[in-house]
C-alpha positions in Angstrom: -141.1 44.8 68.6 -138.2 45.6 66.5 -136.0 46.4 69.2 -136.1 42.6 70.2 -134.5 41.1 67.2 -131.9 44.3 66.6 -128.5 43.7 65.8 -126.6 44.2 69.1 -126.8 43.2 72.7 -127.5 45.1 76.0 -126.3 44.6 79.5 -128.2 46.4 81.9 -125.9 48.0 84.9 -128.1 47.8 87.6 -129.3 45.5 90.6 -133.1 47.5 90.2 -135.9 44.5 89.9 -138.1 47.5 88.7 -135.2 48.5 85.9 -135.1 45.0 84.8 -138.7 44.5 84.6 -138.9 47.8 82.1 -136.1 47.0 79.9 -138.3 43.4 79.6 -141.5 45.9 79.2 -139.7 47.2 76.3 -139.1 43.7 74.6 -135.3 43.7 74.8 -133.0 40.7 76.4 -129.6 41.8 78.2 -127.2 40.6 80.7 -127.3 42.3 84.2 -123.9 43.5 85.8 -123.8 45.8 89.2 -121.6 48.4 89.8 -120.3 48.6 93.4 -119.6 52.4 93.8 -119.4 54.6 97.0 -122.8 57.0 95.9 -122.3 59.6 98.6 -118.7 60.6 97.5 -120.4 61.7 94.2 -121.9 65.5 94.5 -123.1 67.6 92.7 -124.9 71.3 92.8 -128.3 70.3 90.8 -130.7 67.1 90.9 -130.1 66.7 86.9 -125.5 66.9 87.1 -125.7 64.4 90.1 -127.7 61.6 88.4 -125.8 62.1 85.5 -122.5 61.7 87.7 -123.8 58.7 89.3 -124.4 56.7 85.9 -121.2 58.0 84.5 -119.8 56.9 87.5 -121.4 53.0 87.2 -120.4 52.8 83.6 -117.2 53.0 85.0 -117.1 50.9 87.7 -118.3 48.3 85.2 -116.2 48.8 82.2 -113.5 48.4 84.6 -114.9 44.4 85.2 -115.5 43.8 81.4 -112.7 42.5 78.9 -113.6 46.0 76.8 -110.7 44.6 74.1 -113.6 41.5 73.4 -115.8 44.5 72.6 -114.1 46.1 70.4 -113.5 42.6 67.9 -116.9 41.6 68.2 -119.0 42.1 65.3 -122.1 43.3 66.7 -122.2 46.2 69.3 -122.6 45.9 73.0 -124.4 48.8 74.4 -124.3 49.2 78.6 -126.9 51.3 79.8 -126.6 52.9 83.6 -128.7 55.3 85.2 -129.6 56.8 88.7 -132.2 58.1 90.2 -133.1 61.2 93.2 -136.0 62.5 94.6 -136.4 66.2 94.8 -138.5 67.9 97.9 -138.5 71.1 98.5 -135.2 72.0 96.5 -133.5 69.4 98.6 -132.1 66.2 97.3 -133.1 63.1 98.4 -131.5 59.6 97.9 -132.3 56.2 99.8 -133.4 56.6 103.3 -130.5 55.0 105.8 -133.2 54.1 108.3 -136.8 53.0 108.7 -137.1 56.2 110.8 -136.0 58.1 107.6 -138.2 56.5 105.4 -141.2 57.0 107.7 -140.4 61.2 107.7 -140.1 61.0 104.2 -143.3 59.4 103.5 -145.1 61.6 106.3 -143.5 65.0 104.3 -144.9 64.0 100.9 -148.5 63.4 102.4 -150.7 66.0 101.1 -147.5 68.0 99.5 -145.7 67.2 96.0 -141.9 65.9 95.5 -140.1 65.2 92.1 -137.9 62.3 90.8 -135.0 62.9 88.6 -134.1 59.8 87.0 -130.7 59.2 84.4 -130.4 57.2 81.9 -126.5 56.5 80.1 -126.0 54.4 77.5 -122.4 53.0 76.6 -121.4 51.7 73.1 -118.7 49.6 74.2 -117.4 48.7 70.6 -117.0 52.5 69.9 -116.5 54.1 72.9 -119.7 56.2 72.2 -121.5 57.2 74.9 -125.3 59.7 75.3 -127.1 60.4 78.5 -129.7 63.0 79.4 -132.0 62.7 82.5 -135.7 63.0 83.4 -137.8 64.4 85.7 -140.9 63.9 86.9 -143.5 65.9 88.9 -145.6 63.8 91.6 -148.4 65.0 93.7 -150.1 63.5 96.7 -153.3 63.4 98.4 -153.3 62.9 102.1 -151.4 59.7 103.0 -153.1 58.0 106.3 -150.4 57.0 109.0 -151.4 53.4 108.8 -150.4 53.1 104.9 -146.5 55.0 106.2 -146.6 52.6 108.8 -147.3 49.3 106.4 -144.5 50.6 103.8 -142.0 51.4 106.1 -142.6 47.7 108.1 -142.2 46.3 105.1 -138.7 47.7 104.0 -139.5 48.1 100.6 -138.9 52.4 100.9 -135.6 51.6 102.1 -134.5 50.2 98.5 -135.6 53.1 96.6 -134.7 56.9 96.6 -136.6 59.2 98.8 -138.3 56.1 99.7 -140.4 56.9 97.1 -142.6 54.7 95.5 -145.6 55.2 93.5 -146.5 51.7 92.0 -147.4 50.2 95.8 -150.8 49.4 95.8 -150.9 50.6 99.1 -149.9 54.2 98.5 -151.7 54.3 94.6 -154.9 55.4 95.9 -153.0 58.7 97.2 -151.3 59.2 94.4 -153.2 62.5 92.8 -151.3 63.4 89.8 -148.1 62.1 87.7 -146.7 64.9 85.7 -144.6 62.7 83.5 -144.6 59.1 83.3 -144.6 55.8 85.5 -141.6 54.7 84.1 -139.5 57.0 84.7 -140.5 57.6 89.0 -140.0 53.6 88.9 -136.5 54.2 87.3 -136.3 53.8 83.8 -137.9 56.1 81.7 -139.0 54.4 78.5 -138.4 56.7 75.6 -135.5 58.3 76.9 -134.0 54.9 76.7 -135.4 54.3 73.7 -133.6 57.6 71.8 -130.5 57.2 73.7 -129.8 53.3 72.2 -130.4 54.5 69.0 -128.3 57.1 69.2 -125.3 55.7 70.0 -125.3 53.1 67.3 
């Protein structure tokens, strides 16, 4: 890919293994950095303005770490890219479950029903000051889930790491998965081509 060999460098402002692996997908290196923010003193009326807060929210947290003057002097651009992701069920928002017991009531409320993820993506020029986001959402739909597969995901803690303990990829709840209306990418938290547009764009 093009991308690969491009003229500038990326660090990736997240602690997601899933984020990581897609920004690899995509064939670009980066640095990682994690932004240590309080999420729940961060609302918002709509799905779409509170992911959009939270990223804006990272970038900052990290630009406050970074020697931004370097930035500015270096030749090449360094582009951050943030992002943060909710589930949407029923109208209401959902984030990371704070207990197993959460999780489990999540998982049980999307058996047979749908739920959306809205997912942001923010990328930073730090050598400009330049910065684009936009966010995307995706429509999932499930077939009956069986108590034992809840019981399995939630044992294992993985739903617990993830918002609305929602997670799609598991080959344990796959099989129930009855329709994406959008793409993989984005439900695992990184939607591909958004990223794609938005690096270009602040170049």
């Amino acid at each position: 890919m093009e991308a690969s060999t491009s003229s500038y460098k990326i660090i990736l402002g997240s602690s997601s293994v899933a984020r990581r692996k897609i920004l690899s997908e995509m064939g670009y290196q980066f640095t990682l950095m994690t932004a240590d923010i309080d999420e729940k003193s961060i609302r918002k009326e709509t799905p779409e303005e509170l992911v959009m807060a939270l990223a804006e929210a990272k970038a900052e947290a990290i630009l406050q770490r970074l020697p931004v003057d370097d930035y500015l002097k270096d030749a090449e651009p360094t582009l951050l890219i943030t992002s943060d992701q909710v589930v949407v069920y029923e109208g209401v928002i959902r984030e990371k479950p704070t207990s197993k017991e959460e999780a489990r009531q999540f998982l049980k409320d999307y058996s047979g029903r749908h739920a959306a993820t809205v997912g942001s993506v923010l990328v930073t020029n730090l050598k400009t000051g330049f910065r684009k986001g936009d966010s995307d959402r995706v429509e999932i739909y499930f077939n009956e889930i069986p108590d034992e597969t809840i019981e399995k995901l939630v044992d294992e803690g993985i739903t617990l790491n993830v918002a609305g303990g929602l997670i799609i990829e598991h080959p344990s709840i796959l099989p129930f998965v009855k329709e994406v209306v959008g793409t993989t990418d984005s439900v695992m938290g990184l939607p591909k081509s958004l990223t794609e547009k938005l690096l270009k764009e602040v170049l």
